[in-house]
C-alpha positions as CSV (number, residue, x, y, z in Angstrom):
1,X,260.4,51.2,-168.3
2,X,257.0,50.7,-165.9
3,X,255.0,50.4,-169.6
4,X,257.2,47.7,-171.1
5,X,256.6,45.6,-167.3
6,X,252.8,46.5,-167.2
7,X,252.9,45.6,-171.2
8,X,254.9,42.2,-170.7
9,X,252.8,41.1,-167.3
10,X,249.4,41.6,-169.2
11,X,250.9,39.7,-172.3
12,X,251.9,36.2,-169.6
13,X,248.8,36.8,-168.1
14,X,246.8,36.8,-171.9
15,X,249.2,33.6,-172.5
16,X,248.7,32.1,-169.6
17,X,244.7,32.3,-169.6
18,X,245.1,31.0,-173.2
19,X,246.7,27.8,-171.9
20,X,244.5,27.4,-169.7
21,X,241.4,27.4,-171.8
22,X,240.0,24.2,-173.9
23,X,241.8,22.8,-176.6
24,X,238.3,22.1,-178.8
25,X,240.6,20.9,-181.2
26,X,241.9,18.3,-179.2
27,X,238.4,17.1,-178.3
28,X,237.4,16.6,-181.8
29,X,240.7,15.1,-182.5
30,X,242.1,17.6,-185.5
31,X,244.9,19.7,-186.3
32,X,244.4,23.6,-185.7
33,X,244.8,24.2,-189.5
34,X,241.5,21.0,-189.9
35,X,239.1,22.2,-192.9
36,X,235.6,22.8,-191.7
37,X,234.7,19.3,-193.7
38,X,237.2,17.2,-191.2
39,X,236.0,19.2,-187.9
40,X,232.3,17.7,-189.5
41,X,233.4,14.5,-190.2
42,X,235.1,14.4,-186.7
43,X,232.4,15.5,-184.9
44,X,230.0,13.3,-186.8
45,X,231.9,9.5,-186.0
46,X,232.7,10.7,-182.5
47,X,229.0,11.9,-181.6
48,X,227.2,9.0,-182.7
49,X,229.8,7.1,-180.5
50,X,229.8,8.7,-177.5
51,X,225.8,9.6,-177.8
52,X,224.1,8.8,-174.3
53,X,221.6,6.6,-175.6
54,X,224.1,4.2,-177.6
55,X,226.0,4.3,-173.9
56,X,222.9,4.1,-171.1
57,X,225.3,3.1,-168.1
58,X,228.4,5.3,-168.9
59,X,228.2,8.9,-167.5
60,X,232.2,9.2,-168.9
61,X,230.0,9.3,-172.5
62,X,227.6,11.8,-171.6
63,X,230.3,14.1,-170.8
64,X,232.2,13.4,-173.7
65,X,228.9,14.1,-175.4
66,X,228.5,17.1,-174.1
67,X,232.2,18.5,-174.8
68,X,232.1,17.3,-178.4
69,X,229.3,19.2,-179.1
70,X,230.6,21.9,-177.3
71,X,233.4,22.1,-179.5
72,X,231.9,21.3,-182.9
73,X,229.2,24.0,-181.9
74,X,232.2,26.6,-181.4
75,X,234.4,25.2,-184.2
76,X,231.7,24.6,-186.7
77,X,230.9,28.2,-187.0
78,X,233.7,30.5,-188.5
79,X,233.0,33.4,-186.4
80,X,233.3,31.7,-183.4
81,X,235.9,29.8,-184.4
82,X,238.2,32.8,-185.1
83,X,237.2,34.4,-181.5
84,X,238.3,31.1,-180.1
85,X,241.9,30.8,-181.8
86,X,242.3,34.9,-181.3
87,X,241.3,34.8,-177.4
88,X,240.6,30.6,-176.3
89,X,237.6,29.6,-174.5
90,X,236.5,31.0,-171.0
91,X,233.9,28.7,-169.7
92,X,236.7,26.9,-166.8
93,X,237.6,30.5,-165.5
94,X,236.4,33.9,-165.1
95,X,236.2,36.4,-167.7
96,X,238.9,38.7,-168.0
97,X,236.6,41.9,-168.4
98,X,234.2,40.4,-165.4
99,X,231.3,40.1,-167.7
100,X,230.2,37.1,-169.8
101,X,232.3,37.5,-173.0
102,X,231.5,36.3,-176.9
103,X,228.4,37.0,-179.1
104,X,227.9,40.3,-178.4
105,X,227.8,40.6,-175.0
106,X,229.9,43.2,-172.4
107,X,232.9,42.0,-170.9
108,X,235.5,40.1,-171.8
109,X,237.2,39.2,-175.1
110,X,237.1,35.2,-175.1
111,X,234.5,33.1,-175.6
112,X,232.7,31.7,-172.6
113,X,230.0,29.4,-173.6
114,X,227.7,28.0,-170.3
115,X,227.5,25.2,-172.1
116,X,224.9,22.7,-171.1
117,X,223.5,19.3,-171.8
118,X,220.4,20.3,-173.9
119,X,222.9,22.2,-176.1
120,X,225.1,19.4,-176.9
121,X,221.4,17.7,-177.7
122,X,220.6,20.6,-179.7
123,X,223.7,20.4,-181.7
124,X,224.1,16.7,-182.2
125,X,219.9,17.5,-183.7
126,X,221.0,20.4,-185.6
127,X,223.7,19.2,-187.4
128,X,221.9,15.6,-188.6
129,X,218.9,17.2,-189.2
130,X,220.0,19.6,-192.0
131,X,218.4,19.0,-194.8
132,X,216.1,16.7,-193.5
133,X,212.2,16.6,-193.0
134,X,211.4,19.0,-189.7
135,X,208.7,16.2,-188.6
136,X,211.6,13.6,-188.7
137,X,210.3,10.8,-186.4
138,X,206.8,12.2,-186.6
139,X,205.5,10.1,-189.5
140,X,207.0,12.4,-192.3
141,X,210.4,10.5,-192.5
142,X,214.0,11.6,-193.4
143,X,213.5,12.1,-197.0
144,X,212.3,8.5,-197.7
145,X,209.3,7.9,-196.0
146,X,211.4,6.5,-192.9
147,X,209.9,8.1,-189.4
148,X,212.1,5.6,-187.5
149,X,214.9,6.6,-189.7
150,X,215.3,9.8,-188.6
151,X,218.0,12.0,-186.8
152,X,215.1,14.1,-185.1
153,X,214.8,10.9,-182.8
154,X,217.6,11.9,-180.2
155,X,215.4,11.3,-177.2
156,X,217.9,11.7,-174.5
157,X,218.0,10.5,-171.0
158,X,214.3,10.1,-170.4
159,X,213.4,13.3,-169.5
160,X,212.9,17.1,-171.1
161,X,216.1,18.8,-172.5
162,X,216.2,22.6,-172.8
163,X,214.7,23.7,-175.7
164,X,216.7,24.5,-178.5
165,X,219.4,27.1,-178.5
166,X,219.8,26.5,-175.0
167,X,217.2,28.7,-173.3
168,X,218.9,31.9,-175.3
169,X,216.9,34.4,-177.1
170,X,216.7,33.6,-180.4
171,X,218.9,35.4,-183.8
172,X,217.5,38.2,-185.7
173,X,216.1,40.1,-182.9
174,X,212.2,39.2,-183.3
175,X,211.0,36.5,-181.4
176,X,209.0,35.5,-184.5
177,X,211.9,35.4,-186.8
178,X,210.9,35.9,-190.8
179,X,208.6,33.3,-190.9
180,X,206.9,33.0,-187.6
181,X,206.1,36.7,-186.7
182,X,205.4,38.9,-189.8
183,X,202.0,38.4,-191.8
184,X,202.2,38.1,-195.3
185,X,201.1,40.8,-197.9
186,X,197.9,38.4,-198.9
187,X,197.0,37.5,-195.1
188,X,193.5,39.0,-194.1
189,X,191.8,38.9,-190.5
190,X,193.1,35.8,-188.3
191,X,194.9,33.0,-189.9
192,X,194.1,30.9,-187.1
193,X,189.8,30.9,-187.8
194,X,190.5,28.0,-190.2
195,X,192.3,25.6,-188.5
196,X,191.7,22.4,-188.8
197,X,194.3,20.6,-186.4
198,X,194.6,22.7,-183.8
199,X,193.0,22.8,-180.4
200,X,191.1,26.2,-179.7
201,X,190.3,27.8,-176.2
202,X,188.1,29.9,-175.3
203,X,188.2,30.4,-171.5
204,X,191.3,29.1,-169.2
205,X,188.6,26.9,-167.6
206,X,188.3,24.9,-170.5
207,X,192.3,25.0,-170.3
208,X,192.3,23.9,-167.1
209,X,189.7,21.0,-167.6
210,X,191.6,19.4,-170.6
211,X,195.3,19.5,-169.1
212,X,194.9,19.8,-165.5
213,X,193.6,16.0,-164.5
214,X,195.7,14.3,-166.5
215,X,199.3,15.0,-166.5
216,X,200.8,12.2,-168.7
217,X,199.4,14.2,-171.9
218,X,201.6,16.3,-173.5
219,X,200.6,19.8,-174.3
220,X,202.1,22.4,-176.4
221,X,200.7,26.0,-176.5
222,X,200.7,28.6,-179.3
223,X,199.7,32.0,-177.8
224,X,199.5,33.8,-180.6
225,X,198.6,37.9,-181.8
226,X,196.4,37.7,-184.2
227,X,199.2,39.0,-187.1
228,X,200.9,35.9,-187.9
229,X,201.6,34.8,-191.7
230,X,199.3,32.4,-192.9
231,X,202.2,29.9,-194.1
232,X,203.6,29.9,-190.2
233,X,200.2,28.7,-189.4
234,X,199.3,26.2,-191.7
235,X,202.5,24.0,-191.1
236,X,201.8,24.6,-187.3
237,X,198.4,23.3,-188.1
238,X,200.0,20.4,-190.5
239,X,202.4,19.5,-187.7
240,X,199.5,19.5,-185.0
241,X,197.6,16.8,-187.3
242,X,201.1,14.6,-187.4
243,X,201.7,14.7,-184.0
244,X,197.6,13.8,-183.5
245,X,197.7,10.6,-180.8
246,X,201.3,11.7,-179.4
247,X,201.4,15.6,-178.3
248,X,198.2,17.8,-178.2
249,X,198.8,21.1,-179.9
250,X,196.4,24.2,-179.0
251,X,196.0,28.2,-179.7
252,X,195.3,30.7,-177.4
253,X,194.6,34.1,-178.9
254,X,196.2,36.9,-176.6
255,X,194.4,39.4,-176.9
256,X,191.4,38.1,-175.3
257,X,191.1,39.6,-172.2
258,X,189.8,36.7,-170.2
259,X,193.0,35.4,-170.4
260,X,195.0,37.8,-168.8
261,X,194.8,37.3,-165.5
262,X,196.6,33.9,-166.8
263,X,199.1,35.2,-168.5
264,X,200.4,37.3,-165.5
265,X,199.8,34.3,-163.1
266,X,202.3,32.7,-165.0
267,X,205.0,35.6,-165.9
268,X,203.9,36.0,-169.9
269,X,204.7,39.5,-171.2
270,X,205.3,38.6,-174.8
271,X,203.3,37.8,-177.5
272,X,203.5,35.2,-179.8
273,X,204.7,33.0,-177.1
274,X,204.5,29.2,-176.7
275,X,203.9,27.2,-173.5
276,X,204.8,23.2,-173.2
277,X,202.9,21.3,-170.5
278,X,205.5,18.4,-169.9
279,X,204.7,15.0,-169.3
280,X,204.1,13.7,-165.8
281,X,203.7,17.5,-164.7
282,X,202.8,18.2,-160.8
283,X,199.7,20.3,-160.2
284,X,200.2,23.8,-160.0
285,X,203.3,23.5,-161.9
286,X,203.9,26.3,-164.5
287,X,204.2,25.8,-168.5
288,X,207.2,25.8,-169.8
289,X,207.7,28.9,-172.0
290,X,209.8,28.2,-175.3
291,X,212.3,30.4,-176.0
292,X,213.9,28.7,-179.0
293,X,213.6,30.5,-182.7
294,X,210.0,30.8,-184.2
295,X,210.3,28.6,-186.9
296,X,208.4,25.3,-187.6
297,X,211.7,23.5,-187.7
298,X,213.1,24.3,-184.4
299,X,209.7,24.3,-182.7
300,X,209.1,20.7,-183.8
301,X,212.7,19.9,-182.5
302,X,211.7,21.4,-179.0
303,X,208.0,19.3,-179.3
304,X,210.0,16.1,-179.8
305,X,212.5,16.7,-176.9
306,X,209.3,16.4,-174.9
307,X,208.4,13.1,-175.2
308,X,210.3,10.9,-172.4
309,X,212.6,7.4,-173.5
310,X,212.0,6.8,-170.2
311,X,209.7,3.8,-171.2
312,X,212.3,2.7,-174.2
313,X,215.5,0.4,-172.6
314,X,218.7,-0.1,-174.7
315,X,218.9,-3.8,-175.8
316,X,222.5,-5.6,-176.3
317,X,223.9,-9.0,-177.0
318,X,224.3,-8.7,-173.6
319,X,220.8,-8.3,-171.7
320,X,218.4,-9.8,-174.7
321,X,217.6,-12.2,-172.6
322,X,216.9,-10.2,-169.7
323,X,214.8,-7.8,-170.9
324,X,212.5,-10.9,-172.6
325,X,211.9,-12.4,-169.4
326,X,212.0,-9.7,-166.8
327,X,208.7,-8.6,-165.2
328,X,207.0,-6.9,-162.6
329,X,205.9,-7.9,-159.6
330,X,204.8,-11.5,-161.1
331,X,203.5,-10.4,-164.3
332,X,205.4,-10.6,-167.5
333,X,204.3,-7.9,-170.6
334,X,204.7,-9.0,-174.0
335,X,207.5,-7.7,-175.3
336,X,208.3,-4.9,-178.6
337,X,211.9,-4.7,-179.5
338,X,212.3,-2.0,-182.5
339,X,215.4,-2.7,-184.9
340,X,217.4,0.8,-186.0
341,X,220.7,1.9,-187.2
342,X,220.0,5.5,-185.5
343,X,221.6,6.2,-182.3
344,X,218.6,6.9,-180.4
345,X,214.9,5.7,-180.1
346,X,213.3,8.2,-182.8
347,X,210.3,10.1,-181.1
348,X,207.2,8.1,-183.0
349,X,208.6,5.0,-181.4
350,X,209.0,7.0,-177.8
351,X,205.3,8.2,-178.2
352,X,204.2,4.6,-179.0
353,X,205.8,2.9,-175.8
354,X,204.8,6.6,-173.4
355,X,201.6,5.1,-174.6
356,X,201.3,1.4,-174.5
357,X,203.7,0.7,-171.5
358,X,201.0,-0.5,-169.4
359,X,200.7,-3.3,-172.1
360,X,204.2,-4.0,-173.6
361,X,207.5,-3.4,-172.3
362,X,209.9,-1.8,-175.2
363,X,213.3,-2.3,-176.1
364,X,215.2,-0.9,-179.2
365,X,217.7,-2.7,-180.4
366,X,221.0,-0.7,-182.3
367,X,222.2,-2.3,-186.0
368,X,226.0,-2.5,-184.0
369,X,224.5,-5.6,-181.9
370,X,225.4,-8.4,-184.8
371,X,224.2,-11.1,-182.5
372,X,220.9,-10.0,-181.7
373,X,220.1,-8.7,-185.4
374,X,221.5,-12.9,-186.5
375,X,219.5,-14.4,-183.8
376,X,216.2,-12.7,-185.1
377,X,216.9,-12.8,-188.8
378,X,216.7,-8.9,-189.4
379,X,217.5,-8.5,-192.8
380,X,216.7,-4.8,-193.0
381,X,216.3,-1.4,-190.5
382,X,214.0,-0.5,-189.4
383,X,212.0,-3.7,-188.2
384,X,209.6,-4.1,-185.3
385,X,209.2,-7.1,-183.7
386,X,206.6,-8.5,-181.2
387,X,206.8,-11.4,-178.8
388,X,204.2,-12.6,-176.6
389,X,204.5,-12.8,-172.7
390,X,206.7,-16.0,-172.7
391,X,209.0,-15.1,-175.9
392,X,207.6,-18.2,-177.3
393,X,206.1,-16.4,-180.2
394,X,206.7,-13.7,-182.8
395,X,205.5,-11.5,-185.0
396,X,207.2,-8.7,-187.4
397,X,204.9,-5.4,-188.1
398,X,204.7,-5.7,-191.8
399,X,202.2,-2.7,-192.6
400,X,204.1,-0.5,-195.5
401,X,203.1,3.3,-194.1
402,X,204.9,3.0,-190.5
403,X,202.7,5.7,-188.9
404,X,201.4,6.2,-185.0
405,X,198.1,4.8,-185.2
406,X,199.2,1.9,-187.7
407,X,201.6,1.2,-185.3
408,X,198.9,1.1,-182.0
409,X,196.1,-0.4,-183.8
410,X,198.9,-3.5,-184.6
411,X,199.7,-3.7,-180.8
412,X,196.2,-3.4,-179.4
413,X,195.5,-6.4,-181.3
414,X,198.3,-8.2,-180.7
415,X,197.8,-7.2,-177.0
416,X,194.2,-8.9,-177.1
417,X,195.5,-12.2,-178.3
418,X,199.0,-12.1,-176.0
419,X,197.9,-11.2,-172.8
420,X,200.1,-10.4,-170.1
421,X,201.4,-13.7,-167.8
422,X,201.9,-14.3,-164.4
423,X,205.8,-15.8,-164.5
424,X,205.3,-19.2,-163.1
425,X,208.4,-22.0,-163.0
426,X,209.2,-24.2,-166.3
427,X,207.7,-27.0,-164.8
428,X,204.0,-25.4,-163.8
429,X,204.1,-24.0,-167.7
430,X,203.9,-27.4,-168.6
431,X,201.3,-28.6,-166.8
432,X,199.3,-25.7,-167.9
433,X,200.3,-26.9,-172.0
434,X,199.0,-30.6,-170.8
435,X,195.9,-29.4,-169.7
436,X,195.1,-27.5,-173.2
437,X,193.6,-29.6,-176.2
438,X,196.1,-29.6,-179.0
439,X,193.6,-27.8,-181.1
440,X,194.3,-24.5,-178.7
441,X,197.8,-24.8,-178.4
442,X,198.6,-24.9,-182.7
443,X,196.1,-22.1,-182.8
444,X,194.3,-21.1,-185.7
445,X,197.3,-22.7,-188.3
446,X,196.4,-25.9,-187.4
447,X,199.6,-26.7,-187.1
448,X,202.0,-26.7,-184.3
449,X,206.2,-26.8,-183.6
450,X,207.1,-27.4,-180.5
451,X,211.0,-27.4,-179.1
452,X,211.6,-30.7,-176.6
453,X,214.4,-30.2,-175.0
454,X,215.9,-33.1,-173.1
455,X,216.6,-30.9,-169.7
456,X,215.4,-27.0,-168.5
457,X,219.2,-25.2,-169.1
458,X,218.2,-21.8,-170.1
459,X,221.3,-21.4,-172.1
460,X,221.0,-24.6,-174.3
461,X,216.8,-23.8,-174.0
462,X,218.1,-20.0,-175.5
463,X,220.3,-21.4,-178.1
464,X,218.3,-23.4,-179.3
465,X,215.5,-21.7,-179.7
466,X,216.9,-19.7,-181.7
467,X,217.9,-22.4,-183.7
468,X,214.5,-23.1,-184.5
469,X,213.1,-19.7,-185.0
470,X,215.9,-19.3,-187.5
471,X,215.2,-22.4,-189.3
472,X,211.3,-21.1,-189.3
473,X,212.3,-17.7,-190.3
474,X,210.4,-16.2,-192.6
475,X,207.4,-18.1,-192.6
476,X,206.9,-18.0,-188.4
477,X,203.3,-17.2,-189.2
478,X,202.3,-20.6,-190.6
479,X,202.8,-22.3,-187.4
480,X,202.1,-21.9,-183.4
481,X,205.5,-22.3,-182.0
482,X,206.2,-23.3,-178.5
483,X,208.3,-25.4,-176.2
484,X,208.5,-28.2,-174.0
485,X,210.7,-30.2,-171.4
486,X,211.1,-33.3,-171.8
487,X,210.8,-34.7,-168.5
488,X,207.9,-33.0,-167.3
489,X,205.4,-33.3,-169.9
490,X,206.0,-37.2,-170.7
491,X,202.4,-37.9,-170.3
492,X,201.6,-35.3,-173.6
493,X,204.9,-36.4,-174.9
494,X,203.9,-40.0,-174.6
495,X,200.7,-39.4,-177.9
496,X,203.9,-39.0,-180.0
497,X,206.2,-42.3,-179.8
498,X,209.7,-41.7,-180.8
499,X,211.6,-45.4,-181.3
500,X,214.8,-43.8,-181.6
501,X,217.4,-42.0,-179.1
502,X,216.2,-38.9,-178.2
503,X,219.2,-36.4,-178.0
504,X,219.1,-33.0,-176.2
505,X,217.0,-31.2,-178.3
506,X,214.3,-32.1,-181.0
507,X,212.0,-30.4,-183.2
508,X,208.0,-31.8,-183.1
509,X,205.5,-30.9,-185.6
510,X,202.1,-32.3,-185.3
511,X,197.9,-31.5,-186.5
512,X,195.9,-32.3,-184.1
513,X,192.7,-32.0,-186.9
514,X,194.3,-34.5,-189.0
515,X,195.9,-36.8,-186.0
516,X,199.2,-36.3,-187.6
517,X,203.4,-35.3,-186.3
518,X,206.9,-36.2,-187.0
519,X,210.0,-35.9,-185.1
520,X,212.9,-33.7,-186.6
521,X,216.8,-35.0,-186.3
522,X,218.3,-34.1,-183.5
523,X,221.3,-32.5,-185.2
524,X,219.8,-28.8,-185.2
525,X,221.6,-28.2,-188.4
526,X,218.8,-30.0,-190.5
527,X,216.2,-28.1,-188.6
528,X,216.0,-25.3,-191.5
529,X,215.1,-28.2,-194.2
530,X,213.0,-30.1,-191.7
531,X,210.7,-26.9,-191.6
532,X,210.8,-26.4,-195.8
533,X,209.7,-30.3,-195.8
534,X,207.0,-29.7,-193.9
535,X,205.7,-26.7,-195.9
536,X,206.7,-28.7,-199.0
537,X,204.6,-31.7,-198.2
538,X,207.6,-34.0,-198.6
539,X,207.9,-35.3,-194.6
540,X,207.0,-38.7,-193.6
541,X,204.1,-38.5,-191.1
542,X,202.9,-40.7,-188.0
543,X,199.6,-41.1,-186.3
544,X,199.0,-39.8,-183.3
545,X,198.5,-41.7,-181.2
């Protein structure tokens, strides 16, 4: 009689603990009987939704984040899905057997998962990534060329995740895995003599000297043996030359004995091993050992997670305007805003503002936002855009190969013809456009546009504007664009008689060289064939006078 009680008081407390555990099922928002195709395609619509980076000011959706990918990362995988439904999930309580339960470890028959924000990273990577190029947002593209099209870009919060598979050990019991720790039958001496990509050192002095003063560069460390395959190392190599500009990739060999002293210093016992020197380190900090799998794929997943989105904001219908004008202290950047239908700034875009955001402030702006992706025209994703210090002009990056240093060398010269502004009032802007010859002001086109508005109401000033850049759209590069208040520039106004009544807005086109303008209507719905008259030849023109 004692057994059947003992028996039926363990069986409550087994049903009981089961209650109590997660419904993963419920998260994801399928049955218990769901194929593995609709926990995918569940996981999928609800991760992309609930992805920090599409939500920057909602911790609710960085929690969600992190408990869909919990679940999908347990119900996604059949063995661990048939532990969960036999025994439930112990991460909210302790472990019946006092140990830490699941994947092969004592105690415990549930599944307890310490589930942590770089997994849910990991996952969401994982899971768009397969199939795809392991250099993603590097310059190699998603399949199609595309860097900025890639799923590798989920840059997070702006600072470094844990590396992939969460910190654990990785699968298959050598740290090197197949292709990162055996040399292959044809291998001969050290693959890592003919490198061309990779950064060698010799002594930890010259270590020290290259990372130590300069702690915004990112560094990533291969210490290697001496026995690794010859494929492993040439796509570390290739992958070194992609990420040239962005993260510095070096080889330490560790079985030179100069280095050992090092290696103790900083708690390395195994070999091949690889270190990350994190942006915006401390001195005396210690390198970051990886402890993801040895495969090019994941180690390229764990090199992107290491450059910050710090220098990236999120751009909406609702803070456009905001982000164009805001500036520091005084001084206003010109801005980069980077169309994409991805979820998260891809990392060759993160690289590009880590390393230009003393010069240009950078937004990225998500498909989703209709009214942004309207008021700029963007017929197609990924685009770049480029405004100067006042937003008064544009310019789209038009350069086929979308690559790092295409990219930079495009924005170093637009930063040395839009140079950073002090923000003054509307009025002492102006003044400053009276005092230029009308030769400067249209540029080297020759010909300039100019917005008059009738009063300085930034949200008829906005509006309207973008009016104009619409109606200019897509030949913005045959004219100098700018604008004007009426009332405080009548003295320049005053070259360009108008006889009739003036409105609240009106679109002036004038050469200076040839003493010529014209007025446009001021209904701003004829604005778009004003502009093709103009390039057409068919406008009337006046004399300046």
């Amino acid at each position: 009689m004692r057994k059947i009680e003992l028996i039926l008081i363990i069986l409550t407390i087994f049903a009981v603990s089961i209650c109590a555990s997660k419904d993963y099922y419920k998260v994801l928002g399928v049955s218990k009987d769901a194929s593995n195709a609709e926990i995918k395609k569940a996981y999928r619509t609800l991760a992309v939704k609930h992805h920090p980076d599409k939500n920057p000011n909602d911790p609710k959706a960085e929690e969600k984040f992190v408990e869909l990918g919990q679940a999908y990362d347990i119900l996604g995988d059949e063995e661990k899905r048939k532990k969960y439904d036999t025994f439930g999930d112990e991460s909210d309580r302790g472990s019946p057997g006092g140990g830490q339960g699941f994947g092969g470890f004592p105690g415990g028959g549930g599944f307890r998962s310490n589930f942590q924000q770089g997994d849910a990273f990991r996952v969401f990577e994982q899971f768009f990534g397969k199939g795809g190029n392991p250099f993603g947002g590097f310059g190699g593209g998603d399949g199609d060329g595309n860097p900025f099209g890639s799923f590798f870009g989920g840059g997070g919060r702006g600072g470094q995740r844990q590396p992939p598979n969460g910190g654990r050990q990785p699968r298959g019991g050598h740290p090197g895995g197949r292709r990162g720790g055996h040399p292959s039958p044809q291998s001969s001496g050290n693959p890592y003599e003919k490198v061309k990509n990779l950064i060698k050192f010799g002594k930890p002095e010259d270590l020290e000297s290259k990372i130590g003063n300069k702690p915004e560069d990112i560094w990533m460390i291969e210490v290697y043996k001496g026995d690794e395959s010859e494929q492993f190392v040439n796509e570390l190599d290739n992958m070194a030359g992609k990420l040239r500009g962005m993260i510095n990739v070096g080889v330490i060999s560790s079985q030179d004995q100069s280095w050992s002293e090092y290696f103790k210093s900083n708690e390395l016992k195994k070999f091949p091993s690889i270190l990350f020197f994190p942006f915006e380190r401390k001195k005396g900090d210690k390198p970051v050992v990886y402890e993801g799998e040895r495969s090019i794929r994941e180690i390229s997943i764990a090199v992107h997670q290491q450059i910050p989105s710090k220098f990236v904001a999120g751009v909406r219908n609702g803070n456009i305007d905001k982000f164009l004008e805001e500036d520091e202290g005084g001084i206003s950047l010109p801005s980069v805003l980077l169309f994409t239908d991805k979820p998260s700034p891809p990392p060759l875009y993160r690289a590009i503002a880590k390393t230009m955001h003393k010069s240009f402030k950078f937004g990225v702006v998500s498909s989703s936002q209709k009214e942004v992706i309207s008021r700029y025209n963007i017929e197609k994703v990924p685009t770049i855009l480029v405004f100067n210090a006042d937003s008064t002009q544009t310019e789209r990056y038009k350069e086929k190969e979308i690559s790092f240093e295409n990219i930079k060398r495009f924005l170093e010269k637009k930063g040395k013809e839009w140079k950073p502004s002090k923000r003054e009032t509307d009025v002492e802007k102006l003044k400053l456009n009276e005092k230029l010859p009308m030769e400067r002001m249209c540029g080297k086109n020759g010909i300039c546009i100019a917005l008059v508005l009738s009063n300085r109401d930034k949200e008829t000033r906005s509006k309207t504007w973008t009016k104009l850049m619409n109606s200019i759209h897509p030949n913005e590069n045959k004219f100098q664009s700018n604008w004007i208040i009426k009332g405080d520039s009548n003295k320049f106004l005053s070259q360009f008689p108008l006889e009739e009544d003036f409105g609240e807005a009106r679109v002036l086109v004038f050469k200076p060289k040839r003493g010529k303008y014209s007025w446009s209507h001021p209904d701003n719905s004829q604005w778009k064939s004003f502009v093709q008259d103009i390039l057409s030849g068919d406008i009337r023109w006046k004399n300046i006078s």
